[in-house]
C-alpha positions in Angstrom: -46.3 47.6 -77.1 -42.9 46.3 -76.4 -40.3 48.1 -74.4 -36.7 47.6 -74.8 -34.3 48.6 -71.6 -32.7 52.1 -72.1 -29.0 52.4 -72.5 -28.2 53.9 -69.4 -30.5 50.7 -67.5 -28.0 48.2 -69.2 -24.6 50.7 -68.3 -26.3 50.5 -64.6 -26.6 46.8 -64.5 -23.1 46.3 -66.1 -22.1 48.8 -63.6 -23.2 47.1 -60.6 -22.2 43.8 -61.9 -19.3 44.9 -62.2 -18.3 46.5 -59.0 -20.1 43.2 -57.0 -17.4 41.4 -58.9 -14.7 43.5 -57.9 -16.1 43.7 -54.0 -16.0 40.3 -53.9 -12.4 39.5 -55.2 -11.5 42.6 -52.8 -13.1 40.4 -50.1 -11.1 37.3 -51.2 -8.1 39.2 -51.2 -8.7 40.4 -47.4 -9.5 37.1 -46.6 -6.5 35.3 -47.9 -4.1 38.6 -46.6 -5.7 37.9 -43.3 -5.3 33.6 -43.1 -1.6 34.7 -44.3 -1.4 36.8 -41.4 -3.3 34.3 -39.1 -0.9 31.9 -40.2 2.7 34.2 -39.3 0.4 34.7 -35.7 0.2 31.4 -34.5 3.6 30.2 -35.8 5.0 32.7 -32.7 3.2 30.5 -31.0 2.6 32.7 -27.5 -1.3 33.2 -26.2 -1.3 36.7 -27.5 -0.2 36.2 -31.0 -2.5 33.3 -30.7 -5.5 35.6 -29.7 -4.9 37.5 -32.8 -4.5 34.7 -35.0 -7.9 33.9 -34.1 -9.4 37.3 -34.6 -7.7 37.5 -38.2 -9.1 34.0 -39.2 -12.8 35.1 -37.7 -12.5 38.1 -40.2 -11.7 35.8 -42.7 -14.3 33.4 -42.4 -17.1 36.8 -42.3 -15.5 37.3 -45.7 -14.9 34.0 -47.2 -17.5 31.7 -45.2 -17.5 28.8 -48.0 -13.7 28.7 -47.6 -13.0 25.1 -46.1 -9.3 26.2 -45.5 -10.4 29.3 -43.3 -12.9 27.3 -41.6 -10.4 24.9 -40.9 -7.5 27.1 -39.4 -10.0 28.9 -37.7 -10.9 25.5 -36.1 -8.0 24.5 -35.0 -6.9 28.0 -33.3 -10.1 27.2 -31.3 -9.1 24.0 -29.9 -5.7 25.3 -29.2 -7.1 27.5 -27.0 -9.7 25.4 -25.2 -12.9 26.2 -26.8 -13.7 23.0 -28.0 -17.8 23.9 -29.1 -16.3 26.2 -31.3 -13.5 24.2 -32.8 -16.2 21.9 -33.6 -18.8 23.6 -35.2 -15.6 25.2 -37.4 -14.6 21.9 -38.3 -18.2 20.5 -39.1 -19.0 23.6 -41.1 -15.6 22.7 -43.4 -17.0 19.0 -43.1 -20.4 20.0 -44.8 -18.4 22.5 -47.3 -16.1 19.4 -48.6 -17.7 16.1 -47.1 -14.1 14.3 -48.6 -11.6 16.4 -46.7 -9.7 14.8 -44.0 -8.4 17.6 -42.5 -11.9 18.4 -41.3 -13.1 15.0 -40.1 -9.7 14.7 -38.0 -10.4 18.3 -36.5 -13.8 16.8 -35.7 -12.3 13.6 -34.1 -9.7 15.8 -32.2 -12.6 17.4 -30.2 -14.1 14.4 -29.4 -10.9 12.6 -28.3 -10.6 15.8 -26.1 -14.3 15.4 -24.7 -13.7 12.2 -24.0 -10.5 12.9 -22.5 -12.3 14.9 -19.7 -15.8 13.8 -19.1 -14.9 10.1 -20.0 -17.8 9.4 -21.5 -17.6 6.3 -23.7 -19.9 7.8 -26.4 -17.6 10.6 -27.4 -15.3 8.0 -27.1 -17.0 6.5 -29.8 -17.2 9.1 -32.1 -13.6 10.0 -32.3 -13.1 6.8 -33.5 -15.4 7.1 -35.8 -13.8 10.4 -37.2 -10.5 9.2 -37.4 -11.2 6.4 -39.3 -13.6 8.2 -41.7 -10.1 10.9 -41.6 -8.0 7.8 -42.2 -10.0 6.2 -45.0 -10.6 9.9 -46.8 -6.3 10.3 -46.9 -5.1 6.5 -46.2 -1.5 7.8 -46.6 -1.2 10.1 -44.0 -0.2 7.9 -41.1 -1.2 10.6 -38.0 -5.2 9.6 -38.1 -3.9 6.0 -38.2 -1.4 6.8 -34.9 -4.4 8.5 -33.2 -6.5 5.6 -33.6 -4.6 3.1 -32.0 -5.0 4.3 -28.2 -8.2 4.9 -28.5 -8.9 1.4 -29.8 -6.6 0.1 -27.2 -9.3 2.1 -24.8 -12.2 0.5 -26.3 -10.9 -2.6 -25.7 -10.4 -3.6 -29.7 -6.7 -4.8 -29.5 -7.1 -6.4 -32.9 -8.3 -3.1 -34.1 -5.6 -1.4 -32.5 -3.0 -3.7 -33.7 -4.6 -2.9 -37.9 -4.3 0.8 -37.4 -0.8 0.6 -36.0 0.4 -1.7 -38.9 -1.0 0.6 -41.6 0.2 4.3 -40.0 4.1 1.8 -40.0 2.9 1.1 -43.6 2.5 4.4 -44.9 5.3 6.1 -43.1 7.7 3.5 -41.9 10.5 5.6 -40.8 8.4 7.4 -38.6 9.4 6.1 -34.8 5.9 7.2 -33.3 4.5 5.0 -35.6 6.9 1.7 -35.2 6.1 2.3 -31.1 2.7 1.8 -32.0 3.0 -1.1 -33.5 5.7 -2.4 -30.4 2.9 -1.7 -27.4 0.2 -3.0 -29.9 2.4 -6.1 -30.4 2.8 -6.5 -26.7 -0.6 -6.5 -25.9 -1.5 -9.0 -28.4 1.0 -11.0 -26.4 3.3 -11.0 -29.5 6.7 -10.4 -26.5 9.7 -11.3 -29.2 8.3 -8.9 -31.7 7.4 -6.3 -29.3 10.8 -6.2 -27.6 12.6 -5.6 -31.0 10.6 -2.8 -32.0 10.5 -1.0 -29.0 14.3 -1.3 -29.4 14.4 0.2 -33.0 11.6 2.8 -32.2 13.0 4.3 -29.1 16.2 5.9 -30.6 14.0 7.7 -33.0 12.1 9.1 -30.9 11.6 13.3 -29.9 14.1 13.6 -26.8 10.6 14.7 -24.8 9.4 11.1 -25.8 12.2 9.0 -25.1 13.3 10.2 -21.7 9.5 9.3 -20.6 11.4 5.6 -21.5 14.4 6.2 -19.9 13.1 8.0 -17.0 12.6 5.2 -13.8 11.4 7.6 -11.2 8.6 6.6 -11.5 8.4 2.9 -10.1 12.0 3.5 -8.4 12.8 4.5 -5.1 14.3 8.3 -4.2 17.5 6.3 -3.8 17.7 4.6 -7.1 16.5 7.6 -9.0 19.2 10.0 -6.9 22.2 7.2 -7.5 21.1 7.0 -11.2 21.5 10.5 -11.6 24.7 10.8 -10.0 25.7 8.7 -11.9 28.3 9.9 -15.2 26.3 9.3 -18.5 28.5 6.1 -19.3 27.9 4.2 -16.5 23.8 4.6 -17.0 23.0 1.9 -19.3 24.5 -0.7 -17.1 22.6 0.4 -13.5 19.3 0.4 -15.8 20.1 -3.1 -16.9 20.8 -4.3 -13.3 17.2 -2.2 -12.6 14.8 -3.6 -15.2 16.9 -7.2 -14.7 16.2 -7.2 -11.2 12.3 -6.7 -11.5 12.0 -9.4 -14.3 9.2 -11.9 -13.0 10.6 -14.6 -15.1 14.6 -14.9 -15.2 14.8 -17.5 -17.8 12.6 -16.2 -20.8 14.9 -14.0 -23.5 12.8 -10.5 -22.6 12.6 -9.0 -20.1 8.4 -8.2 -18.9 8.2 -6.1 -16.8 10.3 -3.3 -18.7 8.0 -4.6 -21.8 5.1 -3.5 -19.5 6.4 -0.4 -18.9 6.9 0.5 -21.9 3.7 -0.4 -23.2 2.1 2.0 -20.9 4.6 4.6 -21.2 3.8 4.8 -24.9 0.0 4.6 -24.4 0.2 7.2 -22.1 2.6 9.4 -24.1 -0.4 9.2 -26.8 -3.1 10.3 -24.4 -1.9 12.8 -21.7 1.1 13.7 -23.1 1.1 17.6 -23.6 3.9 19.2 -26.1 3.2 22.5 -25.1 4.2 22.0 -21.4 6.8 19.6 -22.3 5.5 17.0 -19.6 2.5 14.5 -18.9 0.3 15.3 -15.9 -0.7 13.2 -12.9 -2.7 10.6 -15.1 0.4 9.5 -16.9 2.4 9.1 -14.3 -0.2 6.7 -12.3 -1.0 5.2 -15.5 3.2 3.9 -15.9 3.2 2.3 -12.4 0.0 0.5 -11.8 -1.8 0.3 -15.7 -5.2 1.3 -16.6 -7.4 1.9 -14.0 -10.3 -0.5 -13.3 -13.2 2.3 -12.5 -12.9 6.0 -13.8 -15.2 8.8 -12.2 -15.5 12.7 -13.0 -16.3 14.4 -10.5 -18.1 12.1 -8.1 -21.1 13.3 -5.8 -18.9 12.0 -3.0 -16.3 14.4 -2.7 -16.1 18.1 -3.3 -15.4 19.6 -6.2 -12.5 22.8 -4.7 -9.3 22.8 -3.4 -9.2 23.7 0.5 -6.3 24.7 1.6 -6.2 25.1 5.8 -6.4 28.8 5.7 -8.4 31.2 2.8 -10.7 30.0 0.9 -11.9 27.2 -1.4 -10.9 27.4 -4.9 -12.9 25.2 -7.3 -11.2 21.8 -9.0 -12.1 19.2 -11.2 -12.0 16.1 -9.7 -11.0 12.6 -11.2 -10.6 9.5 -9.2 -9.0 6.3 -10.8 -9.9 2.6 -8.6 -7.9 -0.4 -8.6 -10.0 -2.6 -6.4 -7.9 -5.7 -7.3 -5.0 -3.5 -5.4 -6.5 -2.1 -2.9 -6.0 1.8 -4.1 -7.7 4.8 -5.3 -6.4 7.5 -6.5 -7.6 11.5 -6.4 -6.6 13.7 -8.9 -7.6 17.5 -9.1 -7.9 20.0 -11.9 -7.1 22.8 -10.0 -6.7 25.4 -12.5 -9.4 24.0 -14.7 -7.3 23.1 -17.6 -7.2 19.2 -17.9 -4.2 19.4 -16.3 -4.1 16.8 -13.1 -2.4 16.7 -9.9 -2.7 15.2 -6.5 -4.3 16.4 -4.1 -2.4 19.0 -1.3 -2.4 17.9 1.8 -0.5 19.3 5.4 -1.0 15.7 7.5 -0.3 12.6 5.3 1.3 11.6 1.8 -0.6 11.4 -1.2 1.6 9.5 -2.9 -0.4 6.6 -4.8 0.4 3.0 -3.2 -1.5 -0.2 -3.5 -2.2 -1.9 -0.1 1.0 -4.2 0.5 -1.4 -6.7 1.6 -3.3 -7.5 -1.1 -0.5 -7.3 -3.2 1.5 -10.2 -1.6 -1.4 -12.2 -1.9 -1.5 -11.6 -5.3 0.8 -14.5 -6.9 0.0 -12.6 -10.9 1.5 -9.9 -9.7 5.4 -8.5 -9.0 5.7 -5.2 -7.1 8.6 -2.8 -7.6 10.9 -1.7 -4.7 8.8 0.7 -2.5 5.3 -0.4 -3.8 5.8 2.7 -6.5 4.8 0.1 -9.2 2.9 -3.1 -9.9 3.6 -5.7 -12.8 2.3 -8.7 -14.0 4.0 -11.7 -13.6 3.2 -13.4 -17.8 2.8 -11.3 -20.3 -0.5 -10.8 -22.4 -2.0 -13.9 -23.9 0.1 -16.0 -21.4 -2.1 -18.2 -19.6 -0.9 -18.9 -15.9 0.0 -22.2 -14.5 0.1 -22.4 -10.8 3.4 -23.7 -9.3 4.9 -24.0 -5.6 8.9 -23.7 -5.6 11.4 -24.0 -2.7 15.1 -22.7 -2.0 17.5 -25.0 0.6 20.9 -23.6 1.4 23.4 -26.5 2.0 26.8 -26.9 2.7 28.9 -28.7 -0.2 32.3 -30.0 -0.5 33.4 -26.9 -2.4 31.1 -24.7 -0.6 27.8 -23.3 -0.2 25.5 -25.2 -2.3 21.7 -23.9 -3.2 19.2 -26.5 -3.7 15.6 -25.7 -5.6 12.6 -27.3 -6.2 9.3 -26.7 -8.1 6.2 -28.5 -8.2 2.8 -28.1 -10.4 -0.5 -30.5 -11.4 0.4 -33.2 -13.7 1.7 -35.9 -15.1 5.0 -36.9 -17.0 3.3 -37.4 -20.6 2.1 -33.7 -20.3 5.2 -32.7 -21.7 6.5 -30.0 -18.7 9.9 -28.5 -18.6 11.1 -26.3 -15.9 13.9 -23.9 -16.0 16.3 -22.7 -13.9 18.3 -19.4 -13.6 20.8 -17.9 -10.7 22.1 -14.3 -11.0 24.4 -12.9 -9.1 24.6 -9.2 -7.0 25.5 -7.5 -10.8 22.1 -9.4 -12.0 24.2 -11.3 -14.2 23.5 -15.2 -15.5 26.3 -17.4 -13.2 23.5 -20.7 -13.2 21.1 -22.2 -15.7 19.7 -25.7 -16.1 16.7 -27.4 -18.0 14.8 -30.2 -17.0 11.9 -32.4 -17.6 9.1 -33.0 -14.8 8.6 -36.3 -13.3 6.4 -38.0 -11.5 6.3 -36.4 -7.3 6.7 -38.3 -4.3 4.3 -35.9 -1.9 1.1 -36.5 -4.8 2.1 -39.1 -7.7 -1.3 -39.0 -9.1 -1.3 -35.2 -9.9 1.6 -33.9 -9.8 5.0 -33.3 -11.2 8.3 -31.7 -9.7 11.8 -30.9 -11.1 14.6 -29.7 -8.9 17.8 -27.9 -9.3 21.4 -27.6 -7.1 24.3 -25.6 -8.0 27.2 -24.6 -6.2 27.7 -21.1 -5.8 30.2 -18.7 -4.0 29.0 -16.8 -0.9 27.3 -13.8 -1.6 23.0 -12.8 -2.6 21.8 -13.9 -5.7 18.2 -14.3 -7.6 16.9 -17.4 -8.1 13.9 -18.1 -10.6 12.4 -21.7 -11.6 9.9 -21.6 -14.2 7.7 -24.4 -15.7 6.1 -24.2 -19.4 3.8 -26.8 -20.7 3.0 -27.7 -24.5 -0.4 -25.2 -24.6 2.1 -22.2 -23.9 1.1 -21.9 -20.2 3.6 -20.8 -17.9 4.7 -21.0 -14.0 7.2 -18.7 -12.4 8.8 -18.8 -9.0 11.2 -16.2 -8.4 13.0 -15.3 -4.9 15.8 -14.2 -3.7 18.5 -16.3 -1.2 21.9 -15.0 0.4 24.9 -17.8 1.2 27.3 -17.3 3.9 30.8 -18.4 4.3 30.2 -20.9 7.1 32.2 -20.2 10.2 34.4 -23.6 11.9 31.8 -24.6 14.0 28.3 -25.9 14.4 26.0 -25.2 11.3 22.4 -26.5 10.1 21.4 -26.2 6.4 17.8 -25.3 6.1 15.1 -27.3 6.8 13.1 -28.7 4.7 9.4 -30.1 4.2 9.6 -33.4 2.3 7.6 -36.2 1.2 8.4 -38.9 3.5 12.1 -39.8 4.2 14.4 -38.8 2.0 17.0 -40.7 0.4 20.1 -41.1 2.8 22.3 -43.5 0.6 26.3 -43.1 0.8 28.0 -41.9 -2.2 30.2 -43.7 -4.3 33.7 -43.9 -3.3 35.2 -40.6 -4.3 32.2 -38.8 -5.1 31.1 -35.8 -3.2 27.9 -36.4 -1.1 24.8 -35.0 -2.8 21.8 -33.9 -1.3 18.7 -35.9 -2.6 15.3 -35.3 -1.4 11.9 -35.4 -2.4 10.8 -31.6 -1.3 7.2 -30.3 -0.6 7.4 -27.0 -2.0 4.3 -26.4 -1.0 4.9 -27.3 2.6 1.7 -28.8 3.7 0.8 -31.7 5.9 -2.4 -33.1 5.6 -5.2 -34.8 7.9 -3.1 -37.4 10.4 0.1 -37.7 7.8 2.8 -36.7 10.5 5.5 -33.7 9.6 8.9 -34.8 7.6 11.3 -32.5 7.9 15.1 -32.6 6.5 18.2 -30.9 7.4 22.1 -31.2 8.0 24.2 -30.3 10.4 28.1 -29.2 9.5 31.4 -29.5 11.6 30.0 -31.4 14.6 33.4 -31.4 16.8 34.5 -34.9 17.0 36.1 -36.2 20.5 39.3 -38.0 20.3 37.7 -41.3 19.3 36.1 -39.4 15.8 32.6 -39.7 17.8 30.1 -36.8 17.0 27.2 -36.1 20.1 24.7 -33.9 19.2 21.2 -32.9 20.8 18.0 -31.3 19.1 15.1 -30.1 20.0 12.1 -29.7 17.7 8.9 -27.3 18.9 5.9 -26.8 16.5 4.4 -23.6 17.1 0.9 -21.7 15.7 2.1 -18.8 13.1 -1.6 -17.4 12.7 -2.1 -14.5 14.3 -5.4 -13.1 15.5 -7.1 -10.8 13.0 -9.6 -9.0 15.7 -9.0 -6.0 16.8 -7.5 -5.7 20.6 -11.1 -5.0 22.6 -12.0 -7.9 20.8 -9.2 -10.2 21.4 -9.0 -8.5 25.2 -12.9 -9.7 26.3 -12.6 -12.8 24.4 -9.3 -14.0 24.2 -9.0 -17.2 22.3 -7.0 -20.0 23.9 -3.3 -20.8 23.2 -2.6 -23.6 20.2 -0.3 -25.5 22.7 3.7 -26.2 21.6 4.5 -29.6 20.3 8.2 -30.1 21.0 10.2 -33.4 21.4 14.2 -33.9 22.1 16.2 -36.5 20.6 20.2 -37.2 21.7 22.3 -39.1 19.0 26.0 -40.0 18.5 28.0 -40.7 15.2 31.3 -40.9 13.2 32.6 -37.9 11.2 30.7 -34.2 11.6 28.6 -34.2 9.2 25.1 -35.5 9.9 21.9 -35.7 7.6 19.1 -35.2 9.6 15.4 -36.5 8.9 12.6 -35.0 12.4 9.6 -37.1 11.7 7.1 -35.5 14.5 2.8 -36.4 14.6 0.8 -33.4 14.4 -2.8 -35.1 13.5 -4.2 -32.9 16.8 -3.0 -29.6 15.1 -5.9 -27.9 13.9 -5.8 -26.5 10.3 -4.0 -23.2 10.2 0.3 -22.1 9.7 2.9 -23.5 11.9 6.6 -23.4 12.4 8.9 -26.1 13.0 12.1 -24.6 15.2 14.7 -26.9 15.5 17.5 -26.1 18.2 20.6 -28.5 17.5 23.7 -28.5 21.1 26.9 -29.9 19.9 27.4 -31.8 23.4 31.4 -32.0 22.4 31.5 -28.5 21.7 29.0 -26.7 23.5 27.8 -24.7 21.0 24.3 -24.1 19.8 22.5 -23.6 15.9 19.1 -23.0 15.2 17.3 -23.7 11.7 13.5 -23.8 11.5 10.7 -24.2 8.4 6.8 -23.0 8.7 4.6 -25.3 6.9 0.8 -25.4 6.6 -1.9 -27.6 8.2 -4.5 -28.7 6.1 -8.0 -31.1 6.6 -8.1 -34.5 6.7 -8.3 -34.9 2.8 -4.7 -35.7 1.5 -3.6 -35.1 -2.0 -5.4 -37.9 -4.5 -6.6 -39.4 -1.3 
């Protein structure tokens, strides 16, 4: 027999149906009252209101647990506050609740860029990228996934990649200045310098004040006393001592940008997207390495080798983090320490010695790739990205000319005439500005005809310091640069050499035309070598030789070769087992001549030198006058193999 339910069973069921129904909307009534709250919480933005931020959101999510939204907020309280396992298990649980919303798959990449961030392993590395792109692809025009990719990229070595994500985030929002200096470092890197230069110009006015004085700000690769005159300085008159800055480190004078500031800036912004922290306003200790010597070659986290706490000299240990960055290539490593355990870096403490970060000076100057800035606080490359290097060997001369000082130049590099060189040359004065530029093809040199080409330069000048740079591009977009800096004297009435220089053989003497100035015309070594028995050419002038009362000039000089290398063994060494004396060469010559102005050629043997660095001092005695001037030139002695020989 069939039953049918009673009334009052059905009225029960409705009943409970019923109030289930209303329990749950109650519930997703407290849950959205609480993310509203949640929400006015963190917008205070202090750590308590924060703490109870995250409480409200973890009530919410107990009531509302397929709530993306909830799971999401909640998420991101967490990684506010450090606890990045949380953050992402919040993130992934709104990931597997909505598998298309971005928001969740960037939370998810945030903690990995964080992970990464502190242990530096390469596979979270990995997956941050890998969220951010899946974030970027799921919302293509929200530009901030496209923004975050593009250092990590530039991490991982993808420039190309880098470049893409940069374009599309300018793409999708392109009045957004973080998102045209992505684009400027990306450029920069790719070796794109014209491009780069004009959008870091357009991007940097845009910029959060936090985020442009990082581009401003010098302190950095500047000394105390540059960063204290700058300062001092009224706000007017600071654009024009940062020119003079920036235009004094430029490795090549002659080129329309200026690379090492481009340099700068391309790390500044990469390191404004990685350790740049809004909350304390500031980067810590990684940024500011990362501006003044680039990317470090080797990263470790906490080594075995050193200990992991602070020790001060009296009290006890406090535990640190540590995280040492290497630049083999310049001699350095640095030691950072997390001392309060919150991926915030400094240097280490320490009572007996300066922790500032400096590359060894050494290595350095026998780097020719590489310019360093005043102090060693920074180190530049001398070409830009994708610039391939062409090795050159230039040489300043100060001479005397009819007007006045007159600065002589010479470069020199492998090749031949048909290979299409061009050298250029560029003089600026004290205020760094352009009083001096001339262009030239290459021909054919006098110290190696076979392989190689040379161009030289002379302008007169006023006395005073100036820059000089020479550089030599070819048709494959290789490039040279020789850069130094030279100071001209007002030359007092009396005895005065020019300086001497190493040349091919003797140089070319001939008279002037009538009424035309004399010219100085030589065939320079700029790289100053003397090979296997070729003697030592060496050319100079002597000024205002004091004629007796028949116009006669007498002069004297004295020429001494002497070793420049010095011993490299340490004294107990160089005490037990001394190494015998390279022996002077010296030889004295007395002329006579018309006028006081004499062009002077030494031509001295030096086959029985051994191979090593020398220097050629050449005393000059004015036997009218009495007087005395001394100009000398080091050159280098090399093996029996000349050049093309």
């Amino acid at each position: 027999m069939h039953r049918h339910p009673s009334l009052r069973a059905v009225l029960v069921l409705i009943g409970l149906a019923v109030g289930a129904s209303r329990a749950g909307a109650d519930a997703a009534h407290d849950a959205e009252r609480l993310f509203q709250r949640a929400q006015g919480y963190e917008a205070r933005g202090s750590i308590e209101t924060r703490r109870m931020a995250m409480e409200c959101l973890e009530r919410a999510t107990a009531l509302a647990p397929d709530h993306a939204a909830y799971q999401i907020a909640l998420g991101r309280v967490y990684y506010r506050m450090g606890y990045l396992a949380q953050a992402r298990t919040r993130f992934q649980a709104a990931e597997k609740l909505d598998p298309t919303d971005a928001a969740a798959r960037f939370g998810i990449a945030e903690v990995w860029r964080r992970d990464w961030l502190k242990y530096l392993d390469r596979a979270s590395l990995a997956k941050a990228i890998a969220d951010f792109s899946s974030a970027a692809s799921l919302r293509p025009g929200d530009c901030e996934a496209w923004i975050q990719l593009v250092p990590l990229l530039v991490e991982q070595k993808d420039l190309a990649a880098a470049s893409a994500a940069a374009a599309r985030a300018l793409a999708v929002a392109p009045n957004r200045p973080e998102a045209a200096l992505a684009v400027a470092y990306t450029s920069y890197r790719m070796g794109r310098v014209a491009r780069a230069e004009s959008t870091f110009k357009a991007a940097l006015p845009g910029l959060p004040r936090l985020a442009r004085e990082r581009f401003e700000d010098i302190a950095p690769v500047a000394t105390e006393e540059d960063t204290a005159r700058l300062r001092r300085l009224p706000l007017p008159k600071r654009p024009e001592f940062l020119r003079r800055f920036w235009r004094n480190l430029d490795p090549d004078l002659a080129s329309p940008e200026n690379e090492a500031q481009l340099e700068y800036w391309s790390r500044v912004a990469h390191a404004y997207f990685l350790f740049f922290d809004t909350r304390r306003r500031e980067w810590d200790e990684r940024g500011e390495v990362y501006v003044r010597y680039g990317p470090p070659e080797r990263v470790d986290y906490n080594p075995v080798n050193l200990p992991m706490v602070q020790q001060f000299s009296t009290g006890p240990a406090y535990p640190a983090n540590m995280l040492v960055w290497s630049y083999p290539s310049l001699g350095m490593e640095v030691q950072m320490q997390d001392r309060m355990l919150s991926e915030y870096y400094l240097l280490p403490i320490s009572m007996s010695e300066d922790m500032d970060p400096r590359p060894d000076p050494d290595v350095v100057a026998h780097r020719g790739d590489l310019l360093s800035a005043s102090g060693g606080r920074g180190v530049f490359p001398v070409l830009p990205p994708g610039t391939g290097p062409r090795p050159v060997d230039g040489v300043l001369a100060r001479f005397s000319g009819a007007a006045g000082p007159r600065l002589f130049g010479q470069v020199e590099t492998s090749g031949w005439p048909d290979d299409s060189l061009w050298a250029e040359w560029v003089v600026l004065d004290t205020a760094m500005v352009e009083v001096g530029r001339a262009m030239r093809s290459l021909v054919v040199s006098a110290c190696d005809p076979a392989q190689r080409v040379t161009a030289d330069f002379a302008t007169d000048l006023a006395p005073g310091r100036y820059q000089v740079g020479i550089t030599v591009r070819d048709k494959a977009g290789r490039r040279g640069v020789f850069r130094d800096a030279v100071e001209l004297g007002v030359a007092p009435a009396a005895l005065t050499l020019s300086d001497a220089v190493v040349t091919c053989g003797r140089p070319d003497l001939s008279p002037p035309a009538p009424g035309v100035a004399p010219a100085v015309r030589i065939e320079a070594d700029p790289a100053a070598e003397v090979f296997g028995s070729d003697p030592l050419t060496v050319y100079f002038e002597m000024y205002d030789l004091r004629p007796d009362e028949n116009g006669t000039s007498r002069f004297e000089y004295e020429a001494t070769v002497r070793s420049e290398d010095k011993d490299p063994r340490i004294w107990i060494q160089r005490l037990l087992q001394p190494r015998p004396r390279i022996p002077a060469i010296s030889a004295t010559r007395r002329e006579e001549q018309p006028g006081n102005l004499r062009r002077q050629f030494v031509t001295i043997p030096v086959a029985e030198l051994g191979e090593g660095h020398y220097r050629l001092d050449i005393r000059v005695r004015d036997l009218n006058a009495g007087s005395e001037a001394v100009t000398r030139v080091s050159f280098v002695k090399r093996g029996s193999a000349s050049p093309g020989g």
